[in-house]
mmCIF file as Biopython writes it, N, C-alpha, C and O atoms, coordinates in Angstrom:
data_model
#
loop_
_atom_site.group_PDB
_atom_site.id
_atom_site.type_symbol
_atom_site.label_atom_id
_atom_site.label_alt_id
_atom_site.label_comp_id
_atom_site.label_asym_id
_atom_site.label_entity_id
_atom_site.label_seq_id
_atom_site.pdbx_PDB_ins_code
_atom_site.Cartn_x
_atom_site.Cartn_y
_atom_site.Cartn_z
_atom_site.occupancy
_atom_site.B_iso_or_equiv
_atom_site.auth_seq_id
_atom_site.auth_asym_id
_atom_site.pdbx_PDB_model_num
ATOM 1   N N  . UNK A ? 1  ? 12.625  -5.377  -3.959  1.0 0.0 1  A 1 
ATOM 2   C CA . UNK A ? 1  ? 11.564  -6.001  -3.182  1.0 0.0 1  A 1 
ATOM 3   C C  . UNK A ? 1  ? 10.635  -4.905  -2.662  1.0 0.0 1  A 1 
ATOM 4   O O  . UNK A ? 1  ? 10.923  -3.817  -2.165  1.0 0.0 1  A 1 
ATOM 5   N N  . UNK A ? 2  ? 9.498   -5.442  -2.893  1.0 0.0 2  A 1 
ATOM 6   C CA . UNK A ? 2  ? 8.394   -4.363  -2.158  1.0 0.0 2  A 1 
ATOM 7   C C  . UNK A ? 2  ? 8.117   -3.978  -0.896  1.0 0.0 2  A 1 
ATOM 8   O O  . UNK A ? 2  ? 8.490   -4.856  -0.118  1.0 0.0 2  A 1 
ATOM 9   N N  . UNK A ? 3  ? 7.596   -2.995  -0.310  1.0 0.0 3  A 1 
ATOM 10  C CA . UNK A ? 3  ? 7.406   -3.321  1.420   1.0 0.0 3  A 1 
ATOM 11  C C  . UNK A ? 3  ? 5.928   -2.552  1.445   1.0 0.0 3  A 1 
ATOM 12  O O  . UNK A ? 3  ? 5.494   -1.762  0.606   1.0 0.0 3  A 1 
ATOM 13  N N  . UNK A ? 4  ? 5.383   -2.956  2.484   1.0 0.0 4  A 1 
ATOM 14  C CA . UNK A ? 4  ? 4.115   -2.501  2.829   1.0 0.0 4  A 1 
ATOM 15  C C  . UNK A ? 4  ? 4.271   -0.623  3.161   1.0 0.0 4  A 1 
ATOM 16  O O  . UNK A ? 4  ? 5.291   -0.238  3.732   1.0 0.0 4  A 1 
ATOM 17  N N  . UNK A ? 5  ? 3.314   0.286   2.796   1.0 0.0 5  A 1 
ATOM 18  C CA . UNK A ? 5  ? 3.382   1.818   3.085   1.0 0.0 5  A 1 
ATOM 19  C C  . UNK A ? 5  ? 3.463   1.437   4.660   1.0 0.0 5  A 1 
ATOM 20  O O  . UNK A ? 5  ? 4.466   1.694   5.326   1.0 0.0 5  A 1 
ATOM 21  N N  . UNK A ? 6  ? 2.152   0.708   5.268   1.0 0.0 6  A 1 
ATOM 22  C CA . UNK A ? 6  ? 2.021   1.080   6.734   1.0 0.0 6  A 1 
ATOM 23  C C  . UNK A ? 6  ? 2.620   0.494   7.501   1.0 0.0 6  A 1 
ATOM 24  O O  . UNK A ? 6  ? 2.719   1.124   8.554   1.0 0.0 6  A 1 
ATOM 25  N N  . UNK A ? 7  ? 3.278   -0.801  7.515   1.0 0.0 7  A 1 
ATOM 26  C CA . UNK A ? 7  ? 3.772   -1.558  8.618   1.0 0.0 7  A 1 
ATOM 27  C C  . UNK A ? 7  ? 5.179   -1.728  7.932   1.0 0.0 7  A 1 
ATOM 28  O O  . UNK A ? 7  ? 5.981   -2.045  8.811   1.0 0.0 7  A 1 
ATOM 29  N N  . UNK A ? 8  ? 5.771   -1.643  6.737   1.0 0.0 8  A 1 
ATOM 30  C CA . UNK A ? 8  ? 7.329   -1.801  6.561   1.0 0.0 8  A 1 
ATOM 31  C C  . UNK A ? 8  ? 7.563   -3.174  6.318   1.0 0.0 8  A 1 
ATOM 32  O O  . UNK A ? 8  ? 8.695   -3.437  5.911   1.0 0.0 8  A 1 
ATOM 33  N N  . UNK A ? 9  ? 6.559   -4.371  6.506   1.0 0.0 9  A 1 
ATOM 34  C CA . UNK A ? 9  ? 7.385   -5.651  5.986   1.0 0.0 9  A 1 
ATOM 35  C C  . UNK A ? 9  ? 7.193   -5.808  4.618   1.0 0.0 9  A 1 
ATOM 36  O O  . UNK A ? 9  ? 6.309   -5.341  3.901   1.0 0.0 9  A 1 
ATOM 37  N N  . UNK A ? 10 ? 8.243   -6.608  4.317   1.0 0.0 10 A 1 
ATOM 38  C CA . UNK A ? 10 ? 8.450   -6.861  2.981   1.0 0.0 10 A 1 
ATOM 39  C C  . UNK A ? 10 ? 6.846   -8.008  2.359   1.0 0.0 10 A 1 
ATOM 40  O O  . UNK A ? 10 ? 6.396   -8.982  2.962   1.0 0.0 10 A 1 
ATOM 41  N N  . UNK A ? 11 ? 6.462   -7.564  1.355   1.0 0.0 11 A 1 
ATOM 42  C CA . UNK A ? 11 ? 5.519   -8.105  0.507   1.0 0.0 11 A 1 
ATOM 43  C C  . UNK A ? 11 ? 5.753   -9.685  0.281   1.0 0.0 11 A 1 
ATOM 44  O O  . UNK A ? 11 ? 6.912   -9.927  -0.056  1.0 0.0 11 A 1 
ATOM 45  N N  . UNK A ? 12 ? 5.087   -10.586 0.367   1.0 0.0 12 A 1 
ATOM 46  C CA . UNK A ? 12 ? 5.233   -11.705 -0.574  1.0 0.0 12 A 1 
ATOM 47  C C  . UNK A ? 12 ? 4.585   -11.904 -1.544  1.0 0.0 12 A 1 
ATOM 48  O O  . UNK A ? 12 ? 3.482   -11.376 -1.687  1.0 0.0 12 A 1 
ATOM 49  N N  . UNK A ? 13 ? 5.201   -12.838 -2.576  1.0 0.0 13 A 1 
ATOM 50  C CA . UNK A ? 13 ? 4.901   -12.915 -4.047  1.0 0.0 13 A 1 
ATOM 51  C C  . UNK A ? 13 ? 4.374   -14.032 -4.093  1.0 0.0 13 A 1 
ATOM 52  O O  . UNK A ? 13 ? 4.614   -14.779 -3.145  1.0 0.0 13 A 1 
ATOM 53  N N  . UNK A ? 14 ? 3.380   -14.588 -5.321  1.0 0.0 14 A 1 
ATOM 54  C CA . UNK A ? 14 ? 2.723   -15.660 -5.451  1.0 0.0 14 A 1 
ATOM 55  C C  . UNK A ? 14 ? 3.933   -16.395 -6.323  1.0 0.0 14 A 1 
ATOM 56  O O  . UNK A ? 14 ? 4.831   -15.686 -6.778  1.0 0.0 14 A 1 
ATOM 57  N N  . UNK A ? 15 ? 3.939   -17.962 -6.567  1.0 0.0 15 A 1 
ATOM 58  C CA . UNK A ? 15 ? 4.331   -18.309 -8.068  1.0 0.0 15 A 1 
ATOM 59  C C  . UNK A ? 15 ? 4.600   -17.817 -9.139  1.0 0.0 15 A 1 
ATOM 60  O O  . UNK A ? 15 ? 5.485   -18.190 -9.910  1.0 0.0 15 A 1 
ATOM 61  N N  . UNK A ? 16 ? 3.797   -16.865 -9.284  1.0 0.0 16 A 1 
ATOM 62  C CA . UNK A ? 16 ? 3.655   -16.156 -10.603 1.0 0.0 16 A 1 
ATOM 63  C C  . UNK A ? 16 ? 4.193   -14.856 -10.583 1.0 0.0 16 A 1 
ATOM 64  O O  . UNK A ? 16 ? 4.237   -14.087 -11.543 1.0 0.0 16 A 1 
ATOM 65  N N  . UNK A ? 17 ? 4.559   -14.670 -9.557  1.0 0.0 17 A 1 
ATOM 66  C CA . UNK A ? 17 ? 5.505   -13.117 -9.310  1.0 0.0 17 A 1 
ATOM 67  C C  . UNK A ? 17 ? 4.897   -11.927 -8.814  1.0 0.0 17 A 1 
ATOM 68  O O  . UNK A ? 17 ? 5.465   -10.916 -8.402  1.0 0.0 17 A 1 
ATOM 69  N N  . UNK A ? 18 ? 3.242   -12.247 -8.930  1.0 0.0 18 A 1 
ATOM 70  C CA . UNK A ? 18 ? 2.441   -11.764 -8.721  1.0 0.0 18 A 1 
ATOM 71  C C  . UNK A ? 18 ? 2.739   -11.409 -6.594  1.0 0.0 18 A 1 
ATOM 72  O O  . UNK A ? 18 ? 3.003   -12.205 -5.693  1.0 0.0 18 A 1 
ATOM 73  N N  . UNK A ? 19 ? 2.475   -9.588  -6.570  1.0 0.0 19 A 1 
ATOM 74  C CA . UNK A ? 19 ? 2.417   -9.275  -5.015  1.0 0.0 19 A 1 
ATOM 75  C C  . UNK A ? 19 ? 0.743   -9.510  -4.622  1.0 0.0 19 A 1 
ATOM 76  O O  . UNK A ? 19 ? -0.386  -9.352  -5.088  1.0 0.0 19 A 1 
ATOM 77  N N  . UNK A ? 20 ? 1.522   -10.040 -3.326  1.0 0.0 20 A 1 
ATOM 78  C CA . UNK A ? 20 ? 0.171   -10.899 -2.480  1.0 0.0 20 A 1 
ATOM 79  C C  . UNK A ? 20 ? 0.086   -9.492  -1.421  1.0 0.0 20 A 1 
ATOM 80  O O  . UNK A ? 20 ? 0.708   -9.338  -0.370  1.0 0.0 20 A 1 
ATOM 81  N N  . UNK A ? 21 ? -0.949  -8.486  -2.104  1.0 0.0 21 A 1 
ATOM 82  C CA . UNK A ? 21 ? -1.765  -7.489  -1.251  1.0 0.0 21 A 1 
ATOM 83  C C  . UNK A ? 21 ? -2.453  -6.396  -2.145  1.0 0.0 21 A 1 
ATOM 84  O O  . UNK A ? 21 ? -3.229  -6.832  -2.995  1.0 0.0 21 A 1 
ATOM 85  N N  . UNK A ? 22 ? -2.326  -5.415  -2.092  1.0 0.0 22 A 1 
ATOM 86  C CA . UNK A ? 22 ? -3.042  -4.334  -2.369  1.0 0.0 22 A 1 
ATOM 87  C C  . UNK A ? 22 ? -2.425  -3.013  -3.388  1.0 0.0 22 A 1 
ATOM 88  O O  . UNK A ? 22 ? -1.363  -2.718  -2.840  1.0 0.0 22 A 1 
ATOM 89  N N  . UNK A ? 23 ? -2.533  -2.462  -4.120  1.0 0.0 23 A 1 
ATOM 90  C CA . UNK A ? 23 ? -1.563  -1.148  -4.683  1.0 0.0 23 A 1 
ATOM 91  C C  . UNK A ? 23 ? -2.623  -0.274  -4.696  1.0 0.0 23 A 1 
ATOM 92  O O  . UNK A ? 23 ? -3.746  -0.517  -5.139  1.0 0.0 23 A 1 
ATOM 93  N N  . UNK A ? 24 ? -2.068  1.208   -3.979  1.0 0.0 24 A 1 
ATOM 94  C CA . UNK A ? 24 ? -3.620  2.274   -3.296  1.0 0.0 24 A 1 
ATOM 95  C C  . UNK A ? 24 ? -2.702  3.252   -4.212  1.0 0.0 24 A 1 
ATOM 96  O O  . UNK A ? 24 ? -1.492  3.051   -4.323  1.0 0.0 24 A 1 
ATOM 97  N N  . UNK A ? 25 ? -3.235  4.114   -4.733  1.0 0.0 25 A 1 
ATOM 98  C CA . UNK A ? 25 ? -2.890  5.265   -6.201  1.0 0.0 25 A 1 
ATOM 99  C C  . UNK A ? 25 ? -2.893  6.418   -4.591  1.0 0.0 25 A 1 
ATOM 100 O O  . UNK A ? 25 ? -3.846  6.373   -3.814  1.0 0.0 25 A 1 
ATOM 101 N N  . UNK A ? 26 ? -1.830  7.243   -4.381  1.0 0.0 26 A 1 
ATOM 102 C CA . UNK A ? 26 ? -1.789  8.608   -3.565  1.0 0.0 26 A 1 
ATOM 103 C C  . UNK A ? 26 ? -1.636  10.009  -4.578  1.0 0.0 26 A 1 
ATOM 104 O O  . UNK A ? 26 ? -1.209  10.013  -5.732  1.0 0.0 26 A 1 
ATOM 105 N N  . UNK A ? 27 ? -1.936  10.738  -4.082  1.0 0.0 27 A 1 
ATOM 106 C CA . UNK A ? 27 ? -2.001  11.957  -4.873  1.0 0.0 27 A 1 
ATOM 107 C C  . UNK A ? 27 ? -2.818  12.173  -6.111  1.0 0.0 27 A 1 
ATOM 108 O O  . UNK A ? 27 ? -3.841  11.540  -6.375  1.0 0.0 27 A 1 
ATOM 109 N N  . UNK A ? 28 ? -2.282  13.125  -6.855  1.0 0.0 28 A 1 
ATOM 110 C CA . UNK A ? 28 ? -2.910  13.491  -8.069  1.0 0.0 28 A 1 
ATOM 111 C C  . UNK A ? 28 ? -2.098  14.193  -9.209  1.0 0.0 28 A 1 
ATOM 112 O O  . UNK A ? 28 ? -1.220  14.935  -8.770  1.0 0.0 28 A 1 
ATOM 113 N N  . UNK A ? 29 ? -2.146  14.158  -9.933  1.0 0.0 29 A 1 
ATOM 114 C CA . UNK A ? 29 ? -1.531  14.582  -11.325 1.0 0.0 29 A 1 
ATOM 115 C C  . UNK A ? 29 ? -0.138  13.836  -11.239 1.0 0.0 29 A 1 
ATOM 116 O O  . UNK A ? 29 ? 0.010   12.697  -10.796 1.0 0.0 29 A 1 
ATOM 117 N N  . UNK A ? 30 ? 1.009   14.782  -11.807 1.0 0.0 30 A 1 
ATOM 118 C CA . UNK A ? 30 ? 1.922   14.437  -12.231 1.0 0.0 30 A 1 
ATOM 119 C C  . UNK A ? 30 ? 2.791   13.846  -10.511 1.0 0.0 30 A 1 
ATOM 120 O O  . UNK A ? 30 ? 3.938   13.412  -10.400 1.0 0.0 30 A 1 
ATOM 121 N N  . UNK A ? 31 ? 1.866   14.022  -9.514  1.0 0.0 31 A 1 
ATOM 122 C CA . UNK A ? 31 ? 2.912   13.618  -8.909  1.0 0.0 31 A 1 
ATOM 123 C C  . UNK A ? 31 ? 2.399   12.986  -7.681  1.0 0.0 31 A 1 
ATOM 124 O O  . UNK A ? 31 ? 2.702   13.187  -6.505  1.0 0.0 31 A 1 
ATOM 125 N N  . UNK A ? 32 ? 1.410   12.041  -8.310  1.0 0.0 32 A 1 
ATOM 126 C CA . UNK A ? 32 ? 0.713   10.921  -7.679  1.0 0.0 32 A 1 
ATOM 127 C C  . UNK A ? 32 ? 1.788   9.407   -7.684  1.0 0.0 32 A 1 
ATOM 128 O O  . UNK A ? 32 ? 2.486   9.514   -8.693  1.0 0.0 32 A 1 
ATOM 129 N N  . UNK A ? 33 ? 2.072   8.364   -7.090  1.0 0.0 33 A 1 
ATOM 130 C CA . UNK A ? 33 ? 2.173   7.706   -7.007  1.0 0.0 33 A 1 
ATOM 131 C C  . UNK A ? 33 ? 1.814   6.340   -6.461  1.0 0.0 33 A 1 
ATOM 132 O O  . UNK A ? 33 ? 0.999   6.341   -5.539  1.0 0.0 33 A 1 
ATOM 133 N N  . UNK A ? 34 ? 2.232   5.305   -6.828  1.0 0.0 34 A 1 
ATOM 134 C CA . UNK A ? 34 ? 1.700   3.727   -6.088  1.0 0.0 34 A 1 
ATOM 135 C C  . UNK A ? 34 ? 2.051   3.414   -5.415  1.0 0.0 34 A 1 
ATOM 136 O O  . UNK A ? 34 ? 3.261   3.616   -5.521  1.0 0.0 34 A 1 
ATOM 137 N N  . UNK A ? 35 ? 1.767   2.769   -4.255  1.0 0.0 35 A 1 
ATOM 138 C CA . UNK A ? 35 ? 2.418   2.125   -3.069  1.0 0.0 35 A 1 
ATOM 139 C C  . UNK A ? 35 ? 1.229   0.766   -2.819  1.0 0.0 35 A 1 
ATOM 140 O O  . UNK A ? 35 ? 0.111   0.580   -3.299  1.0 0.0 35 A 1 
ATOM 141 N N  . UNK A ? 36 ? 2.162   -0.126  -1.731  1.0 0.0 36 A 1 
ATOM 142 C CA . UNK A ? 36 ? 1.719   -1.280  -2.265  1.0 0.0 36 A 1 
ATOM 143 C C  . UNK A ? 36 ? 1.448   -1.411  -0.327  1.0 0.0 36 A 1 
ATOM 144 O O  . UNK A ? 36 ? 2.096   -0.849  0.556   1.0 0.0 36 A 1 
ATOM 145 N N  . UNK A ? 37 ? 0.440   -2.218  -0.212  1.0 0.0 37 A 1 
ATOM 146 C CA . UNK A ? 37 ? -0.436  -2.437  1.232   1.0 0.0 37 A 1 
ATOM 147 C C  . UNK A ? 37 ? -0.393  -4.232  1.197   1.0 0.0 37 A 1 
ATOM 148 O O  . UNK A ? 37 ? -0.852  -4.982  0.335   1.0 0.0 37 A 1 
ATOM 149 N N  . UNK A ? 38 ? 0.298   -4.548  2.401   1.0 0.0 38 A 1 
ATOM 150 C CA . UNK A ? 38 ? 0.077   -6.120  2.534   1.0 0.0 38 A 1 
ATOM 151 C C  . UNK A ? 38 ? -1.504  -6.705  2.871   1.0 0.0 38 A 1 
ATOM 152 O O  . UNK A ? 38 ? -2.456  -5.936  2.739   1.0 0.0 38 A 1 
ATOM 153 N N  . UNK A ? 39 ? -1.631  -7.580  3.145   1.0 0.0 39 A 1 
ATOM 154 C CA . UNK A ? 39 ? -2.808  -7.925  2.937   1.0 0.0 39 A 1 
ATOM 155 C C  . UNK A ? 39 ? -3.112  -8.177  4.641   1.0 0.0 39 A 1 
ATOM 156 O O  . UNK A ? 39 ? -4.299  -8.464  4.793   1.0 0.0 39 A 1 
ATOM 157 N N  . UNK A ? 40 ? -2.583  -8.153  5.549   1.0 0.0 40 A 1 
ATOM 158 C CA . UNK A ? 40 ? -2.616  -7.897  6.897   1.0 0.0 40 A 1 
ATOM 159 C C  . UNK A ? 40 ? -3.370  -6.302  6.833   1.0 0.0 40 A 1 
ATOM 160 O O  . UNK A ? 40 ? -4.568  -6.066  6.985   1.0 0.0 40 A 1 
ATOM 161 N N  . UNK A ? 41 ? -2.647  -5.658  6.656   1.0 0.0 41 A 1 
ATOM 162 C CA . UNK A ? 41 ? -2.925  -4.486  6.964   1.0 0.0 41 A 1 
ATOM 163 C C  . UNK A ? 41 ? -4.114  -3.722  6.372   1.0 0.0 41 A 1 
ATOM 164 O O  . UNK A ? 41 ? -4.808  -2.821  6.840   1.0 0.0 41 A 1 
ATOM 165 N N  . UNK A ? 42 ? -4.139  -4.546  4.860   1.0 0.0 42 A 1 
ATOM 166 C CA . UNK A ? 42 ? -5.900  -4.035  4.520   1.0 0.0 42 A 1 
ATOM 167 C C  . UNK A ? 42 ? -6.731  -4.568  4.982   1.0 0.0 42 A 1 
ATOM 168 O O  . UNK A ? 42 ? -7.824  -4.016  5.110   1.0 0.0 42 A 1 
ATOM 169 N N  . UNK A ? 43 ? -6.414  -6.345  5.565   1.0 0.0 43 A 1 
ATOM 170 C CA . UNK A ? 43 ? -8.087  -6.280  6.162   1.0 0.0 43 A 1 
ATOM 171 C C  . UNK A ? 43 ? -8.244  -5.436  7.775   1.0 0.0 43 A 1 
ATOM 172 O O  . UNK A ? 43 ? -9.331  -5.364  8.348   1.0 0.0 43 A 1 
ATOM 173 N N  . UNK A ? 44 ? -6.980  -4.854  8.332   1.0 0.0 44 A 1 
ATOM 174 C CA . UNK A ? 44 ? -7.065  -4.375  9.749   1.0 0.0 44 A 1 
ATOM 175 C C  . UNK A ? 44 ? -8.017  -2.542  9.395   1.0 0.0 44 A 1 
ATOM 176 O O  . UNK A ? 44 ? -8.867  -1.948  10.058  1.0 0.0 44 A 1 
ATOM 177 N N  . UNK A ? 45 ? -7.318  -2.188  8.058   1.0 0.0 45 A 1 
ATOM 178 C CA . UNK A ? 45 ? -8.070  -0.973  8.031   1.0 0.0 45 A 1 
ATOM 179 C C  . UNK A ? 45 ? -9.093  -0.647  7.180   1.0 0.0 45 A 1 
ATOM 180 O O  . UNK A ? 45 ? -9.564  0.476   6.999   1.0 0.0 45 A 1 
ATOM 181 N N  . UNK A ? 46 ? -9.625  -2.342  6.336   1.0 0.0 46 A 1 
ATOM 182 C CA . UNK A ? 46 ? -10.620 -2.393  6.058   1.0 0.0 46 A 1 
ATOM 183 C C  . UNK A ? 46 ? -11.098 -0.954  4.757   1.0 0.0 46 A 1 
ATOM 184 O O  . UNK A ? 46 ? -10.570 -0.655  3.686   1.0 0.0 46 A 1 
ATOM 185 N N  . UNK A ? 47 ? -12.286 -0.363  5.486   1.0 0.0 47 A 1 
ATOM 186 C CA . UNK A ? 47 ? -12.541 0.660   4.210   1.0 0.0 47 A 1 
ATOM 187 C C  . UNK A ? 47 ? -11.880 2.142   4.579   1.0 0.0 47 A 1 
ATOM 188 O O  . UNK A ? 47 ? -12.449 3.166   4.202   1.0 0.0 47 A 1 
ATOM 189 N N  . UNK A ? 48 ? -10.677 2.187   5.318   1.0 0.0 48 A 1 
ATOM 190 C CA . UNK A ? 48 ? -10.030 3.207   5.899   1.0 0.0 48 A 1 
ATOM 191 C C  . UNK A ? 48 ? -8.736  3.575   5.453   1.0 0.0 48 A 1 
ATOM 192 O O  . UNK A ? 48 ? -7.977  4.489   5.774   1.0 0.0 48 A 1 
ATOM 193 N N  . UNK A ? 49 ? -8.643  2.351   4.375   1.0 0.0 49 A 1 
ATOM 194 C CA . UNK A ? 49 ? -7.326  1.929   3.965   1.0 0.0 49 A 1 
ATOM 195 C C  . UNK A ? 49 ? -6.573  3.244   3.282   1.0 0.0 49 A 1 
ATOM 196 O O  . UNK A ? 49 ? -5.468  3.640   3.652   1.0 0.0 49 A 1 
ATOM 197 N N  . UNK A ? 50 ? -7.273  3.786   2.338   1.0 0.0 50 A 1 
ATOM 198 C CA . UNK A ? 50 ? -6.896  4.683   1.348   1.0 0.0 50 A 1 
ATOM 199 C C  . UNK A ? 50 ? -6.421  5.918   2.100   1.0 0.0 50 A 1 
ATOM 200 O O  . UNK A ? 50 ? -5.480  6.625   1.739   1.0 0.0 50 A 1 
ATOM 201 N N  . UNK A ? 51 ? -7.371  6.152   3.472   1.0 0.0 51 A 1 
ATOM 202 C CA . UNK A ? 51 ? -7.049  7.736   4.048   1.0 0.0 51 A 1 
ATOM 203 C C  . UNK A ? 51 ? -5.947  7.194   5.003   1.0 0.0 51 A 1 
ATOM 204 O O  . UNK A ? 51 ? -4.943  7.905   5.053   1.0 0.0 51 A 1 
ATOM 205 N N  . UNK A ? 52 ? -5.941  6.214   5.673   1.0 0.0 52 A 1 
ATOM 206 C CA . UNK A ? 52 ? -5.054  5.666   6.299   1.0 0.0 52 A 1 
ATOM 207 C C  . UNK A ? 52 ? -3.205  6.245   5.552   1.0 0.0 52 A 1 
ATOM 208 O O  . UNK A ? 52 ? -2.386  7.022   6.044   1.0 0.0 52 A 1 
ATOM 209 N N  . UNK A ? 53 ? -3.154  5.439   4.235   1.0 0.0 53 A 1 
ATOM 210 C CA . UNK A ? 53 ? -2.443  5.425   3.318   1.0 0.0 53 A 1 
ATOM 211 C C  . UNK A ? 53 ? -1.686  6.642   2.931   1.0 0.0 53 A 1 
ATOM 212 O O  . UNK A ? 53 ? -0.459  6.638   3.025   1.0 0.0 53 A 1 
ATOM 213 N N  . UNK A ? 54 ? -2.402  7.801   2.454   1.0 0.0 54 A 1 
ATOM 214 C CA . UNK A ? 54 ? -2.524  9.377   2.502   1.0 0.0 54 A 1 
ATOM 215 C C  . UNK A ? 54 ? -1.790  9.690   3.786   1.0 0.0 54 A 1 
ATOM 216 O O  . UNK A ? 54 ? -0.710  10.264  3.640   1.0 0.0 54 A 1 
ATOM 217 N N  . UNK A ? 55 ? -2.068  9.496   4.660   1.0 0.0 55 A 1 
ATOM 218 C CA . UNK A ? 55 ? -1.570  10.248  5.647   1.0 0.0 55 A 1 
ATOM 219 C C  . UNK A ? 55 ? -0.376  9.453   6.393   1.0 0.0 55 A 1 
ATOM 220 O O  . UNK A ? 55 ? 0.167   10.122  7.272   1.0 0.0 55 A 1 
ATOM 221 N N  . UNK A ? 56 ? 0.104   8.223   6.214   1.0 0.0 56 A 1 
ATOM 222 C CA . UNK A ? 56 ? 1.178   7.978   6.340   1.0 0.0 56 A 1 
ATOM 223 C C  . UNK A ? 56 ? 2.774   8.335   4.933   1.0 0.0 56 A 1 
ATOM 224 O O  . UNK A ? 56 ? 3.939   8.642   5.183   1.0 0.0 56 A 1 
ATOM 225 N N  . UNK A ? 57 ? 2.267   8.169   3.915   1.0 0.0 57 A 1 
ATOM 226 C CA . UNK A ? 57 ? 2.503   8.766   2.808   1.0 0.0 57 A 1 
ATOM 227 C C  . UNK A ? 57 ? 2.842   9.800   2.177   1.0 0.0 57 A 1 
ATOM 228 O O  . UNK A ? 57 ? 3.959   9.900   1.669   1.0 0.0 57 A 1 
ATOM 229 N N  . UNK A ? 58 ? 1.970   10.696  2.110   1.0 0.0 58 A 1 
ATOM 230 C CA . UNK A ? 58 ? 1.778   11.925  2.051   1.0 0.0 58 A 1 
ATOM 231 C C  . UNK A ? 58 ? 2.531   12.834  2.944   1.0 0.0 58 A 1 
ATOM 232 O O  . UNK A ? 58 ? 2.239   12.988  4.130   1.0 0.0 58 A 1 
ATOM 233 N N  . UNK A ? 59 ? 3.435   13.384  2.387   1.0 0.0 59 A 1 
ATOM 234 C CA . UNK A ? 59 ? 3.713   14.927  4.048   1.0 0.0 59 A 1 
ATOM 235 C C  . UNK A ? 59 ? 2.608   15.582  4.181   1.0 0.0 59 A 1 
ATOM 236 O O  . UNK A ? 59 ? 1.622   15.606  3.444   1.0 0.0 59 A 1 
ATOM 237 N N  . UNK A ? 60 ? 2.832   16.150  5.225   1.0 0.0 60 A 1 
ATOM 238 C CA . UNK A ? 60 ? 1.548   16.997  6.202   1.0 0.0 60 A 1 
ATOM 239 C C  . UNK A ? 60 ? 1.738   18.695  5.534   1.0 0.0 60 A 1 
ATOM 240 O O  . UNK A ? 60 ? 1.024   19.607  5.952   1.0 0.0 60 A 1 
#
C-alpha cells in the first residue's frame, strides 16, 4: 500500500486500481526516485509541492 511523502496516510485507490493523488520524480540520475503525494496535500502546497517534496525526502 502506498502512503503519502508528506503527511504518512495511506493513499486511496479508484475502481480501477488507479492511486487517487499525485507521483513527484526526486532526484536525478541513477538515484532519483518516485514518491506518491495525496491529493490533500497537493492542493495545500499547491505550486510548492515539488520543493516541499525534496526536502522532506531528500537528506539534508
Amino acid at each position: 500500500m502506498e502512503k503519502c511523502a508528506l503527511c504518512g496516510e495511506k493513499l486511496e485507490k479508484t475502481f480501477l486500481e488507479k492511486v487517487v493523488g499525485t507521483s513527484v520524480k526526486v532526484g536525478s540520475g541513477p538515484k532519483s526516485k518516485i514518491v506518491w503525494v495525496c491529493r490533500k496535500c497537493q492542493k495545500e502546497n499547491g505550486n510548492l509541492l515539488v520543493e516541499k517534496v525534496k526536502e522532506k525526502v531528500l537528506p539534508a
